[in-house]
C-alpha positions in Angstrom: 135.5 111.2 82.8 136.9 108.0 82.2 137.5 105.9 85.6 140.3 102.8 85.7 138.7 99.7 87.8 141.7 98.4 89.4 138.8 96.7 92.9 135.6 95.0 92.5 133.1 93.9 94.7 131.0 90.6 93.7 127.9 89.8 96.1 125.3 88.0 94.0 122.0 86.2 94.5 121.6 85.2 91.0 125.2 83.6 89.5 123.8 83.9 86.0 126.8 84.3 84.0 128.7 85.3 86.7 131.8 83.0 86.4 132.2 84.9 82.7 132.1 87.9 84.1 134.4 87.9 86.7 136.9 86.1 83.9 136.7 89.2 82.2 137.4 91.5 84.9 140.7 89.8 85.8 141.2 90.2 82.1 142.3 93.8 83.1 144.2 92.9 86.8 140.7 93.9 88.2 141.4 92.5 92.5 138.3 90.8 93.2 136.4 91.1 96.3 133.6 88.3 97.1 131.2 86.6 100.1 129.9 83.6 101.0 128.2 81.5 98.2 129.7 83.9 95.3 133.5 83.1 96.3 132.5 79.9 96.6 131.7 79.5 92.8 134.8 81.7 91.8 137.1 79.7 93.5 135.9 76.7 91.9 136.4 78.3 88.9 139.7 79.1 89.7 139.6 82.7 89.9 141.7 84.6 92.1 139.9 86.2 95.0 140.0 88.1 98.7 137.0 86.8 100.6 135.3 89.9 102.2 136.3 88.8 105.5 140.0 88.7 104.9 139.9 92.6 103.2 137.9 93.9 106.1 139.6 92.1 108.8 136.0 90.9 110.5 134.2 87.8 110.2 131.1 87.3 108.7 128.8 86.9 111.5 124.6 86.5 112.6 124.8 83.4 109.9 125.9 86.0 107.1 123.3 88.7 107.9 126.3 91.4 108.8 129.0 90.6 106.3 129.8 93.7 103.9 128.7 96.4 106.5 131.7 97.8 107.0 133.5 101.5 106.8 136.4 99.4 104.9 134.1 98.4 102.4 131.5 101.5 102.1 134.4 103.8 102.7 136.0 102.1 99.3 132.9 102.9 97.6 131.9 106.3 98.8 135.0 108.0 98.9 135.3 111.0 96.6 138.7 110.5 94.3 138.7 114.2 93.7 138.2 115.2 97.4 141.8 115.6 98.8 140.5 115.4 102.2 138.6 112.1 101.1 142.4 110.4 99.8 144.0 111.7 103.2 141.7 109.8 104.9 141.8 107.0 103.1 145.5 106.9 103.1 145.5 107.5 107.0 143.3 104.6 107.7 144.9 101.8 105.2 141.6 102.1 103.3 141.8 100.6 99.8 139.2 101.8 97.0 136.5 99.6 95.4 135.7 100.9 91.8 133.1 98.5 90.9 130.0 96.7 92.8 128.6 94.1 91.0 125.5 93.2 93.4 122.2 91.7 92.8 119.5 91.1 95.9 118.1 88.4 97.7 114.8 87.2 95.6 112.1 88.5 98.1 109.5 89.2 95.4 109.6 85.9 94.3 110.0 84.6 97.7 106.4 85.9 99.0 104.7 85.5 95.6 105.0 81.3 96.4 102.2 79.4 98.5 101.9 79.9 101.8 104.8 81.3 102.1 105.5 82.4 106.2 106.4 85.9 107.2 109.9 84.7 108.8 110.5 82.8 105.1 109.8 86.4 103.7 112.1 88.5 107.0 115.0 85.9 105.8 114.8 87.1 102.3 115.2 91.0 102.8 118.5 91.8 102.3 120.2 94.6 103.7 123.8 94.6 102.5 122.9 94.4 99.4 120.9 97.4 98.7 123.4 99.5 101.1 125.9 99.1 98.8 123.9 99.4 95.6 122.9 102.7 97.1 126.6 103.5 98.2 128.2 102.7 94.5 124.9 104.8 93.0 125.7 107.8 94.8 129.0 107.9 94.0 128.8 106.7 90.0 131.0 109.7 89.4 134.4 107.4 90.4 132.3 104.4 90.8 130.9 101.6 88.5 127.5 100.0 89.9 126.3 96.8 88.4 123.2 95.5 89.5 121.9 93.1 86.4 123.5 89.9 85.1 122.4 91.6 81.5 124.3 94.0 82.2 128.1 92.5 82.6 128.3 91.6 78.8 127.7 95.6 78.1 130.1 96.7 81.0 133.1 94.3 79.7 132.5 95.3 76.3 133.0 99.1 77.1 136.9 98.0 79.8 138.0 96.6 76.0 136.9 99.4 74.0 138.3 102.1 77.0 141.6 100.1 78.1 140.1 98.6 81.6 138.0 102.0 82.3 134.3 103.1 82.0 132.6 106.1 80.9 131.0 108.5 82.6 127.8 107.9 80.8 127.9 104.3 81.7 128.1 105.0 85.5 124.9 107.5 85.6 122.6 104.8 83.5 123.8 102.4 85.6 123.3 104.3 88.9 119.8 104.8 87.7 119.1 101.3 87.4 120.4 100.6 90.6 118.2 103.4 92.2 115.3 101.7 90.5 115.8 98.5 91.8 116.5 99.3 95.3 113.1 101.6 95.2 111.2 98.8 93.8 112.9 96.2 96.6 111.7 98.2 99.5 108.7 98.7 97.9 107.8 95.4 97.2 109.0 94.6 101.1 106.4 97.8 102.5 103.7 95.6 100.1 103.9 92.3 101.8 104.4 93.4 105.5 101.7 95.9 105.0 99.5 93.3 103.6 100.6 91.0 107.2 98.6 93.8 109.1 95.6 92.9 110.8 93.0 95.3 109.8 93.2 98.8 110.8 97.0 98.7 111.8 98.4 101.2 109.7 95.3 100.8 106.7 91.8 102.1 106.7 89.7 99.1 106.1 86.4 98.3 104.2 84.6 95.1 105.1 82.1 94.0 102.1 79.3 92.0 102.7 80.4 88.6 103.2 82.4 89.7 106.2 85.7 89.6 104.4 88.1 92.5 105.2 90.3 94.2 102.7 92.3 96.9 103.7 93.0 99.6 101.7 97.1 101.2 102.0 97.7 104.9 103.6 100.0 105.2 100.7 99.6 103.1 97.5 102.7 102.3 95.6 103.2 101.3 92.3 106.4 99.3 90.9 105.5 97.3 88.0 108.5 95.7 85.5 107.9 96.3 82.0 106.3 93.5 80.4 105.6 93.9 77.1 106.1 97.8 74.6 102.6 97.8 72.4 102.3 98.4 69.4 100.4 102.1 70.5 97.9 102.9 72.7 93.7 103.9 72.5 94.8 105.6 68.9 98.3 105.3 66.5 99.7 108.4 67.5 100.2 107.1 71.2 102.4 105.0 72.6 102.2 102.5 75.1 103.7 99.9 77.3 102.1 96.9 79.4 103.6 96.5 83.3 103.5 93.9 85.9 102.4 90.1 85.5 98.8 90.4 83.7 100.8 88.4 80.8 101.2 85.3 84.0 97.6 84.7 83.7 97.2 83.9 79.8 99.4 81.8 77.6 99.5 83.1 74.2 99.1 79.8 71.7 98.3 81.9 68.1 97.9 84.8 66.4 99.1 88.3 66.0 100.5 90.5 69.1 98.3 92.3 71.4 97.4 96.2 71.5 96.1 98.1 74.1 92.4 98.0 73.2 92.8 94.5 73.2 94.2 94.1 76.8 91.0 95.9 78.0 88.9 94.3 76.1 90.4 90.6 77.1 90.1 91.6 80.5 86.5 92.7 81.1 85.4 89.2 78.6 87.7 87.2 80.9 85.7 88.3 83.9 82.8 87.8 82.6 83.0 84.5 82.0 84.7 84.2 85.0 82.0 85.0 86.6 78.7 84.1 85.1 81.1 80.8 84.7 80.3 79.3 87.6 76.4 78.6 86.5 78.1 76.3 83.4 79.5 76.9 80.1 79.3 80.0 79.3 80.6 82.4 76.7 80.9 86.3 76.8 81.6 88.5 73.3 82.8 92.0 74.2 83.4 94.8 71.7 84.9 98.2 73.5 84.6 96.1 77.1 80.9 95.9 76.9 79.4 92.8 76.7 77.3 92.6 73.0 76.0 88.7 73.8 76.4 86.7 77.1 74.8 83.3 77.6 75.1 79.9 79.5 74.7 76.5 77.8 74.7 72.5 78.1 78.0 73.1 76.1 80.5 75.7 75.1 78.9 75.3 71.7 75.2 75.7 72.7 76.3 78.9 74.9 78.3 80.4 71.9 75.1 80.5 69.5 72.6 82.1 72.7 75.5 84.8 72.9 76.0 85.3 68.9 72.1 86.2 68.9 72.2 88.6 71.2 73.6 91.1 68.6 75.4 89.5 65.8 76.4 92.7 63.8 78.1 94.3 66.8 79.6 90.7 67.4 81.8 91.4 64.4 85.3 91.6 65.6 85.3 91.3 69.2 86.3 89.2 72.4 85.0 86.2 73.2 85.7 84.6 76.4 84.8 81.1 77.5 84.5 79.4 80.8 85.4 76.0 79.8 87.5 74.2 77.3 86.5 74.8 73.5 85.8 71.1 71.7 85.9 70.1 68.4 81.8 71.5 68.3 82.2 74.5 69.1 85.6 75.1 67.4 83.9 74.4 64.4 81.1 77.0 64.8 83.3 79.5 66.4 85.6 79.9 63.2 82.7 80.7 60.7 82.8 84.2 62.7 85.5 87.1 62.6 86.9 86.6 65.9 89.8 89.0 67.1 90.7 87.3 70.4 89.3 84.2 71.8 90.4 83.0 75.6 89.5 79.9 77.1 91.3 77.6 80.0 92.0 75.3 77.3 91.4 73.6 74.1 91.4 70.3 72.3 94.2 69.4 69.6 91.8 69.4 66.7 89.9 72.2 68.1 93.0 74.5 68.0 93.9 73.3 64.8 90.6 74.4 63.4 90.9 77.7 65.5 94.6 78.2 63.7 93.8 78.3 60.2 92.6 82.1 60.5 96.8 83.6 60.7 96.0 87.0 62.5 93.3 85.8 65.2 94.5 85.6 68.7 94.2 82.4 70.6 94.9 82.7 74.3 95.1 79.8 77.1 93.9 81.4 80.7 96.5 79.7 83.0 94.5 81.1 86.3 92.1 83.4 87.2 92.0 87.1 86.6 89.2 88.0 89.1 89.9 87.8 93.3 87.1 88.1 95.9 90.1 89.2 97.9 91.6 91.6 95.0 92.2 95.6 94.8 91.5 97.2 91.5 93.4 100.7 90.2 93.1 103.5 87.4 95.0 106.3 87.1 93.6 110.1 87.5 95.9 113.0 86.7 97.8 113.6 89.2 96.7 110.1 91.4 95.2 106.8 91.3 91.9 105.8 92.5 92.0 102.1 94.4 88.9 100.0 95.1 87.8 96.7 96.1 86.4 94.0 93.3 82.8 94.1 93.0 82.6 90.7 94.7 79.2 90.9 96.0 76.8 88.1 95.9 73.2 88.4 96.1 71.8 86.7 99.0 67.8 85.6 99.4 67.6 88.0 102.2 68.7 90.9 100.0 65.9 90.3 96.9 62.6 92.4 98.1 59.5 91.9 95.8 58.2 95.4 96.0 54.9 95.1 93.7 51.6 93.5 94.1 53.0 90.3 91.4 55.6 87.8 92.8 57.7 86.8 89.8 57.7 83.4 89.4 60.3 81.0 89.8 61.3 81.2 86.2 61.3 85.0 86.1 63.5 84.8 89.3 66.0 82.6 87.9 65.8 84.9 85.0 66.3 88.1 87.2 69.6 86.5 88.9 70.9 85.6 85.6 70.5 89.4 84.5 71.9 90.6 88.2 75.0 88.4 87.2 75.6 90.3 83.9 74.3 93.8 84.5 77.4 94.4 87.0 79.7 93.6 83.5 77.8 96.2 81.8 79.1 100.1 81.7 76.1 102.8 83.6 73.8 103.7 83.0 73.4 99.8 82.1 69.9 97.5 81.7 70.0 94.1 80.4 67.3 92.7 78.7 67.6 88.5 79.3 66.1 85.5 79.7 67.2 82.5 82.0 70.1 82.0 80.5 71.2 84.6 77.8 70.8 88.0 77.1 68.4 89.6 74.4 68.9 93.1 74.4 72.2 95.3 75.7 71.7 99.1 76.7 75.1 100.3 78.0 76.6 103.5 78.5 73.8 105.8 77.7 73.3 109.9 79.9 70.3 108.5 80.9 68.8 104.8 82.2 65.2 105.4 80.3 67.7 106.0 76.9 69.8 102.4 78.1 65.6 100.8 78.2 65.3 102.2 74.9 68.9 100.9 73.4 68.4 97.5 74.5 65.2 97.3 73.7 65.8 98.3 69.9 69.0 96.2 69.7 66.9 92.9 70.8 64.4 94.3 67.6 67.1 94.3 64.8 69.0 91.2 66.0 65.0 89.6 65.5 64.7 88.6 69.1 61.0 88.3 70.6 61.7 90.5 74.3 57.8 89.0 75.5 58.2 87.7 78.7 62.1 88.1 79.4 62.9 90.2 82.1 65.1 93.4 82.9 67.9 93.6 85.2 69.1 97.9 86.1 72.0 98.1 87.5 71.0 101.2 89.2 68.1 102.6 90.5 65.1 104.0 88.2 65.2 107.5 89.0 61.6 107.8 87.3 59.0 105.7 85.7 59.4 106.5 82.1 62.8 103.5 82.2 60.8 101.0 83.2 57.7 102.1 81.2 60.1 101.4 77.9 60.4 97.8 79.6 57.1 97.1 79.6 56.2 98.4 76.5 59.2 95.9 74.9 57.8 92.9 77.2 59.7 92.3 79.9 57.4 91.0 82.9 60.1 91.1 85.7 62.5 93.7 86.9 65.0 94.1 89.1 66.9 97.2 90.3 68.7 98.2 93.9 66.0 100.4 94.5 66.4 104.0 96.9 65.0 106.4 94.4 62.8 109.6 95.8 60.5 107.9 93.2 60.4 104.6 93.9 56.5 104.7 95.3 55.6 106.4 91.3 57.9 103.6 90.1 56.4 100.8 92.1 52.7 102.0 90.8 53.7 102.3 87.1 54.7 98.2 87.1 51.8 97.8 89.3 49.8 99.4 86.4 51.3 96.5 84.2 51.2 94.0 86.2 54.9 93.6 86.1 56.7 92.4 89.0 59.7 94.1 90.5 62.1 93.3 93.2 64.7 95.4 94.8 68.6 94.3 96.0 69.3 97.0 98.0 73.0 97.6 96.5 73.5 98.5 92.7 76.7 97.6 90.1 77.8 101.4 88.5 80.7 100.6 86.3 82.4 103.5 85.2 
């Protein structure tokens, strides 16, 4: 069913194009209603109005925080035109109806995403009148139009020329949608920022990590991300996917073709990485399928790129490679001799990126801030739910690294065995990490078993023609027998470490006694599943 819009209600925040719009409406005789700020402009612009106050006979008041709630005006909206009852009333009362609501809300999201921002900044920016209405034109898109976009007056004005000053029926229910979308997502983004203003356990069950810094984790987690970006598919071709929220914010994208879904995992876990191990210097990561295939620090980006490529050069073919500091001219240079598909860094010289350009389809991507947050929450969907956590955060103290054998390592092995802590949390379980003080030598990720992860890394440090005598290992989890670090041995290492806690540690503890390897326990282990 066609509806005529004879009334319209204007109550913006954002004015984009809204002088044009309102042109248009009193194109067709459309009476306009308006507030504050938004009659303001129109009058300027010489467009006929009635200020709210005038049509509802009451002043704005509380320094505009009651204005538009008012039966005249909700009683304009919400009355049924096919309801003879409804008309009586409205007749009786001197009611007049409203046929459009053009309304878009205070910016609260962007409000509390700025610095510092207080929680009576945020209060200020919660708007009431403005969702009340949305929500009174949404339910009543059968005789009622309900704009709340600036993209979408051009599509509304198009469709009164084409239908004489009415709109469709179809219009009205995508519309209504929309608004229903928006308000949900408002007052979701408002039950976000006050919950986060709790102190812990108000309302949230908490979970303190070792530092002493408390996260709390919501009674109900809600999720209400804007469409970023459609992919081109997801995991495989024959699915579809679409990026949400502002994970784009953190990267500027200065080359290359556009990026898939793999990729965005992949980018991610590289990113941390070298976020991470970062701090120690310059320091590259090279990820294929989110596993790290070569990790290394350096004097330079350069010198840390060539420790990493060693690692495993054929699986190096193709992947992610993050790095921790700006690329030069050096490493620019030695970087483009290999198939890179994505390369990230917080910046890079003009030459360097010209160098870096010359390959059309690689991806070049400026990091604009950091992806990882001591104090940040981490999600993955299960059917049916999502599964929230913490970020594994968690630094290893001196009071937390327990020689357990007869052998102290010595100071190089122990610089060696915190390097390999670093990493082994970046690597998927059952993970060990074969490495030396500053770079890895031998990857075992992902395996049923930790003994067949000893066996993987040790065999990958073989082909890529790297001597594994005298590194030492790094378990992310506990040996649950003897025969794990037995491989480790055997391959060379001469220092482990591991959280310890197995039923077995005593048989474990003797077998690298046996070998005079020494072995020290953390007490807390880094599954990544």
């Amino acid at each position: 069913m066609d509806v005529r819009i004879t009334r319209a209600l204007l109550s913006v925040s954002d004015k984009t194009g809204l002088v044009e719009f309102a042109a248009g409406l009193r194109e067709f005789g459309v009476e306009i209603i308006s507030t504050g700020g938004t009659a303001k402009i129109l009058r300027t612009a010489g467009i006929p109005l009635t200020e709210v106050d005038v049509f509802t006979g009451f002043p704005e008041m509380l320094d505009g925080r009651v204005k538009t709630l008012h039966p005249k005006v909700h009683a304009g909206i919400l009355h049924r035109r096919d309801n003879p009852s409804h008309v009586e009333t409205m007749r009786l009362h001197g009611l007049k109806p409203i046929d459009l609501v053009a309304i878009n809300l205070y910016p609260f999201e962007e409000t509390v995403t700025k610095p510092g921002v207080s929680l009576e900044e945020a209060i200020e920016q919660v708007d009431i009148g403005g969702p009340s209405m949305l929500r009174s034109a949404a339910k009543n898109h059968a005789h009622v139009a309900v704009v709340s976009s600036p993209l979408q007056y051009g599509e509304l004005l198009r469709e009164l020329r084409s239908r004489k000053g009415a709109t469709s029926s179809s219009l009205r229910r995508r519309y209504a949608v929309e608004a229903f979308r928006l308000t949900s997502r408002y007052d979701s983004a408002i039950h976000r920022f006050l919950q986060s203003q709790q102190p812990p356990g108000e309302g949230a069950m908490s979970d303190v990590v070792p530092d002493g810094l408390t996260i709390s984790l919501p009674e109900r987690f809600e999720v209400a991300l804007p469409r970023a970006q459609t992919l081109r598919y997801g995991e495989n071709p024959h699915q579809s996917a679409a990026l949400y929220g502002g994970f784009l914010d953190h990267f500027r994208k200065l080359h290359g073709k556009e990026l898939s879904y793999n990729n965005i995992i992949d980018l991610t876990a590289a990113q941390e990485m070298a976020e991470w191990v970062g701090r120690r210097g310059p320091t590259v990561a090279i990820i294929k399928h989110t596993n790290p295939c070569g990790l290394a620090t350096g004097s330079t980006i350069e010198a840390a790129w060539k420790k990493a490529l060693a690692t495993d050069p054929q699986s190096a073919s193709g992947g992610v490679i993050a790095c921790s500091q700006k690329v030069d001219v050096a490493a620019a240079t030695v970087l483009d001799n290999h198939f890179i598909d994505i390369l990230l860094a917080p910046g890079y010289e003009t030459e360097a990126l010209a160098i870096l350009q010359r390959k059309r389809n690689r991806i070049l991507l400026e990091v604009v801030k950091p992806l990882f947050s001591r104090n940040g929450l981490t999600y993955r969907s299960v059917p049916g739910g999502a599964l929230l956590q913490t970020q594994d955060v968690q630094e290893l103290r001196e009071d937390q690294v327990k020689v357990v054998t007869r052998r102290k390592p010595t100071n190089g092995e122990l610089a060696a065995l915190r390097f390999g802590w670093d990493v082994v949390r970046f690597v998927k379980s059952n993970a060990i990490v074969y490495c030396g003080v500053d770079c890895t030598l031998g990857i075992g990720a992902g395996q049923m078993s930790r003994v067949d992860s000893a066996k993987l890394g040790s065999i990958k440090a073989r082909d890529a023609g790297l001597e594994l005598k005298g590194c030492v290992v790094a378990s992310d989890a506990f040996f649950p027998f003897a025969d794990g670090l037995i491989v480790a041995a055997e391959a060379g290492a001469t220092a482990i470490i591991q959280p310890g806690g197995s039923v077995r540690d005593e048989e474990v503890i003797a077998a690298a006694d046996a070998r005079g390897i020494a072995m020290v326990f953390t007490g807390i282990r880094h599954f990544r599943h």
